[in-house]
Backbone as a ProteinNet text record, in pm:
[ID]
protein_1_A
[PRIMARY]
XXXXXXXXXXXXXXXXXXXXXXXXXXXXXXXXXXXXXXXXXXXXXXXXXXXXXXXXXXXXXXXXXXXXXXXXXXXXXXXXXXXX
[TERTIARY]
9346.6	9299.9	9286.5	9250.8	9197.2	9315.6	9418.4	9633.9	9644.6	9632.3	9699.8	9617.8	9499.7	9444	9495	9483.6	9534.9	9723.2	9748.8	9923.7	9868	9846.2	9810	9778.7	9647.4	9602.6	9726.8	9784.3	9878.9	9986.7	10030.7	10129.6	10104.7	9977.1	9916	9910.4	9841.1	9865	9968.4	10152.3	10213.2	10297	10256.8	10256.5	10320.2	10392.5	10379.5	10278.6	10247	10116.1	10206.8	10108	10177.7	10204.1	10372.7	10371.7	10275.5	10219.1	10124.3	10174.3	10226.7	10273.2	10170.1	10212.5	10141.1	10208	10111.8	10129.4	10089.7	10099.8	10016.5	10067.3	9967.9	9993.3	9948.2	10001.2	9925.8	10021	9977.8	10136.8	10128.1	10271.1	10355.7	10315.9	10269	10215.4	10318.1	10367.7	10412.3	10318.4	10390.9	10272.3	10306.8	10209.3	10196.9	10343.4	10396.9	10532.4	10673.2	10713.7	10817	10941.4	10987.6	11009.8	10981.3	10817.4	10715.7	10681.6	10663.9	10583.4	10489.3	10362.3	10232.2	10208.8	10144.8	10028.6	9867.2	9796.5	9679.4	9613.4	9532.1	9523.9	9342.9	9256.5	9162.2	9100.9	9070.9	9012.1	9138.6	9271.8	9379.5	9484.4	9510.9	9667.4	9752.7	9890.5	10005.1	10125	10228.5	10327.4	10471.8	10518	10582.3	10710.2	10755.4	10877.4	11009.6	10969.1	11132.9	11142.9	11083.5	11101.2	11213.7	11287.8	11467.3	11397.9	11451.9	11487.4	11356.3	11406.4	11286.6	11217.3	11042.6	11026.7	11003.1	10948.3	10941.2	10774.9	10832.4	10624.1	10599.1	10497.4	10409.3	10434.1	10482.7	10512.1	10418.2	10367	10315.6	10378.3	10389	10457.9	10344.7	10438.4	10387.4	10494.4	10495	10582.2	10545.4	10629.5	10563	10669	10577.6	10671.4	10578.6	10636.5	10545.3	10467.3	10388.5	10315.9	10395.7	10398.5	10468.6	10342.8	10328.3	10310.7	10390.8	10487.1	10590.9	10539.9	10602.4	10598.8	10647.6	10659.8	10738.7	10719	10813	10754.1	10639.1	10654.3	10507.6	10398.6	10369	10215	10104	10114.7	10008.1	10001.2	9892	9952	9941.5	9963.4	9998.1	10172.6	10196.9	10389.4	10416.7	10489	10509.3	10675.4	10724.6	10888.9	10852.8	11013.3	11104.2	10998	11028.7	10957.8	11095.8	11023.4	11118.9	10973.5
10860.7	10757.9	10811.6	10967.4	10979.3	10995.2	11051.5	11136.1	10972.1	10827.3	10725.3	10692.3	10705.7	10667	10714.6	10862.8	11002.2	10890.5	10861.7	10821.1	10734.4	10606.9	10526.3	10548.3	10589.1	10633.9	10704.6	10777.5	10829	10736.7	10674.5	10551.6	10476.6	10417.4	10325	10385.9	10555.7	10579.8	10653.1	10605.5	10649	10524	10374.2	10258.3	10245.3	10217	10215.6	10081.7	10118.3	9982.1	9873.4	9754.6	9660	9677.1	9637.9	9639	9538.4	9574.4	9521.3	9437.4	9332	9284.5	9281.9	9341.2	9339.7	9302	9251.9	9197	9280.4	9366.8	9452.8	9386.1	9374	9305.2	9415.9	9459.5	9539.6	9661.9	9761.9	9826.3	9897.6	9952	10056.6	10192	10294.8	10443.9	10584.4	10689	10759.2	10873.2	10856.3	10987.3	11103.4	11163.1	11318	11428.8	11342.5	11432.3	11365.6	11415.4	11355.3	11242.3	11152.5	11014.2	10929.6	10939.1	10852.4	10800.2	10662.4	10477.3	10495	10478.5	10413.1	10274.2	10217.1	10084	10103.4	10033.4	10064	9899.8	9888.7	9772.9	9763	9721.3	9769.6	9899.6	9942.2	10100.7	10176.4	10071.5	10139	10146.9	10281.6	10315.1	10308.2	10250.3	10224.9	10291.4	10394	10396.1	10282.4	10266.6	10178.7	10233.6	10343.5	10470.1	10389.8	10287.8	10246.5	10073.3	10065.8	9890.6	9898.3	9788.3	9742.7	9625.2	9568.6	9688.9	9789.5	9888.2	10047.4	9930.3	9957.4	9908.7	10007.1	9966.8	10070	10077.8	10193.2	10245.8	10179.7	10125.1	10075.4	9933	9882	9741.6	9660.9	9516.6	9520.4	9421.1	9390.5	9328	9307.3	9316.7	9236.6	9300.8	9387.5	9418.5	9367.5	9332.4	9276.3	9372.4	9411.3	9492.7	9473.7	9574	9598.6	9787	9779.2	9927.3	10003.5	10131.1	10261.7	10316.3	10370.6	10521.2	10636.7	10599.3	10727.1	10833	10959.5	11028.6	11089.9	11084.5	11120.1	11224.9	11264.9	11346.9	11300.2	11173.5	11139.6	11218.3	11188.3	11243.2	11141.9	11089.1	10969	10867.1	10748.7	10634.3	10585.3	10444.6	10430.8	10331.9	10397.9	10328.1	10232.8	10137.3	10037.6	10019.3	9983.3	10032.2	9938.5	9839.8	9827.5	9719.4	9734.4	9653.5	9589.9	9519.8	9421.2	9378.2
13452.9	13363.4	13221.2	13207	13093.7	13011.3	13089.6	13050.7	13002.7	13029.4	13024.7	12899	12873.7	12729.5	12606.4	12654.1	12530.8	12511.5	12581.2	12545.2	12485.8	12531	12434.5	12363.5	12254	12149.6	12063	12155.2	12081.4	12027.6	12102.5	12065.2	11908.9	11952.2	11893.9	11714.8	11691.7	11564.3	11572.3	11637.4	11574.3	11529.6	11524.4	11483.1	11359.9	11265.8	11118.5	11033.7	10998.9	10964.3	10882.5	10893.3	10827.1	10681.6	10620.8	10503.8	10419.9	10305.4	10226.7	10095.5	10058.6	9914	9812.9	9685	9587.1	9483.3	9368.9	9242.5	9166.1	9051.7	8982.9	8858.5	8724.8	8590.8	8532.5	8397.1	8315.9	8240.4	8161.3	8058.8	8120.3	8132.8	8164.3	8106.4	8190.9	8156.4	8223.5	8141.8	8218	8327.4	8409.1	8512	8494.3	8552.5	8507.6	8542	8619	8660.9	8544.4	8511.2	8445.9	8469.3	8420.5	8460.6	8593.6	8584.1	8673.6	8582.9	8657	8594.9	8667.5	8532.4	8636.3	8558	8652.7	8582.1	8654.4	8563	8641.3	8630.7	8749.5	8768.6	8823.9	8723.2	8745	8772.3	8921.4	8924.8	9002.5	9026.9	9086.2	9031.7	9054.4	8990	9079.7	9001	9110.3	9057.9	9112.9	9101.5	9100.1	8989.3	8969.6	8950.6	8972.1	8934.6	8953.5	9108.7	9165.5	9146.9	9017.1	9004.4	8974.6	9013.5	8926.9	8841.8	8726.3	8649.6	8613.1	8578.3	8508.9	8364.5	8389.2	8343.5	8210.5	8124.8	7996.5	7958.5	7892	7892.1	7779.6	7738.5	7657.2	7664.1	7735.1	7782.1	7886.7	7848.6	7952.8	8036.6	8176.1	8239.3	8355.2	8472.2	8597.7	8704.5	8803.1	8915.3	9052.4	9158.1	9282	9357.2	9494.8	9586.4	9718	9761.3	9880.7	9850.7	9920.7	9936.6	10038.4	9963.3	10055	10090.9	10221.4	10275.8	10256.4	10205.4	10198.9	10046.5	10023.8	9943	9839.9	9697.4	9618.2	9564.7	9444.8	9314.8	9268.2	9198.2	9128.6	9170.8	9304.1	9401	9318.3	9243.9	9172.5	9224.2	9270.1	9231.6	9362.6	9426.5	9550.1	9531.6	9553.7	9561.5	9614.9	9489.9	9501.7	9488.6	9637.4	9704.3	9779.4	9762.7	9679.5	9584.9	9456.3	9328.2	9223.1	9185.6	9106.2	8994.3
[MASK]
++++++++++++++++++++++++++++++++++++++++++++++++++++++++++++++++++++++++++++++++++++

């Protein structure tokens, strides 16, 4: 009983979580790694690196994507893949 839980559990966080859509509004900042996009959106910063089109720094706009778990150069930010 206990071998059949441990799998489960195991299963269960190796799940990929649901993708998350976001809206972020606000100007375009470069991040600390070199050609990284941030925006910050209230107390959160978002990587914006892989919007089509690249948005430009000191601009302010609006990107919508979904949220990554995945990992980049940046290391800032929570990633926002694929963005438009």
């Amino acid at each position: 009983m206990r071998t059949s839980l441990m799998i489960v559990a195991c299963f269960a966080l190796a799940l990929p979580a649901a993708a998350e859509d976001v809206s972020v509004s606000g100007c375009v900042e470069p991040g600390v790694e070199a050609g990284c996009l941030m925006m910050k959106a209230g107390d959160e910063l978002y990587n914006v690196t892989h919007a089509k089109p690249k948005p430009e720094i000191g601009k302010y706009g609006t990107v919508m994507g979904t949220l990554s778990d995945g990992v980049d150069i940046c290391q800032q930010g929570k990633i926002v893949d694929p963005s438009t």
